[in-house]
C-alpha positions in Angstrom: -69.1 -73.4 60.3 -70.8 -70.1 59.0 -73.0 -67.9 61.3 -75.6 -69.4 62.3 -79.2 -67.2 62.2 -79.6 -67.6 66.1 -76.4 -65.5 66.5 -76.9 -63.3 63.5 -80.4 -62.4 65.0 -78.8 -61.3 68.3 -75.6 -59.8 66.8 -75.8 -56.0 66.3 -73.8 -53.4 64.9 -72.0 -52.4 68.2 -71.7 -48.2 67.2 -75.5 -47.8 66.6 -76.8 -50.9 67.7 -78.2 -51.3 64.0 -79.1 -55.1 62.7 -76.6 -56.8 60.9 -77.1 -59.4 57.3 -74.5 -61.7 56.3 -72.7 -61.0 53.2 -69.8 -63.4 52.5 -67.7 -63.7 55.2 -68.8 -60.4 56.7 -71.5 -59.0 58.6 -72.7 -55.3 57.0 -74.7 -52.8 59.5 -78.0 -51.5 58.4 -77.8 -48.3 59.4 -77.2 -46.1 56.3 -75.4 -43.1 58.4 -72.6 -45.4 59.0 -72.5 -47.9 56.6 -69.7 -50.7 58.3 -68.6 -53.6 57.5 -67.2 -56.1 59.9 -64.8 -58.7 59.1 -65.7 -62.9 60.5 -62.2 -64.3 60.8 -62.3 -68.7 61.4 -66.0 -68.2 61.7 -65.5 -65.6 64.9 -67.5 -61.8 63.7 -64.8 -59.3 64.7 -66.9 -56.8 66.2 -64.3 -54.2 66.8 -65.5 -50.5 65.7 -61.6 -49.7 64.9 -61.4 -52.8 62.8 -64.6 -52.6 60.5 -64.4 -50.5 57.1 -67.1 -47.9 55.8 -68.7 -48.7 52.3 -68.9 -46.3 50.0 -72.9 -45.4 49.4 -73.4 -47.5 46.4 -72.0 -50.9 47.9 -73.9 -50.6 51.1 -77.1 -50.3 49.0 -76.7 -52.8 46.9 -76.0 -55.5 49.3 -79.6 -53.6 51.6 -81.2 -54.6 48.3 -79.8 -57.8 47.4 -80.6 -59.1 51.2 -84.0 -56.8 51.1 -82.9 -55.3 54.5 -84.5 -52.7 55.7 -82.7 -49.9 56.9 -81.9 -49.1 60.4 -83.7 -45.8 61.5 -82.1 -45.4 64.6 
């Protein structure tokens, strides 16, 4: 069962508290300073700061503009 939107629009990027968009089977921060990615493992987001990975610039836009997310200006 994939994420639903009622979780995904409470879910938050737990460092900056930036919103979140679904991409695959991970959840990708808004928030362009830090740019993480966080994992969902048998549809459970693993919302572990230690465990997410940073994009590089360039991926973390793309998938802003291919979800036309606006981003976090915390």
């Amino acid at each position: 069962m994939p994420i639903s939107q009622d979780l995904l629009d409470i879910l938050v990027c737990p460092e900056t508290k930036a919103p979140l968009v679904l991409e695959g089977e991970t959840l990708v921060s808004t928030d362009p300073k830090t740019r993480r990615r966080y994992t969902i493992k048998d549809d459970i987001p693993i919302m572990l700061i230690d465990e997410s990975e940073v994009l590089d610039e360039a991926e973390w836009k793309a998938i802003m503009e291919k979800h036309n997310a606006t981003p976090f200006q915390g």
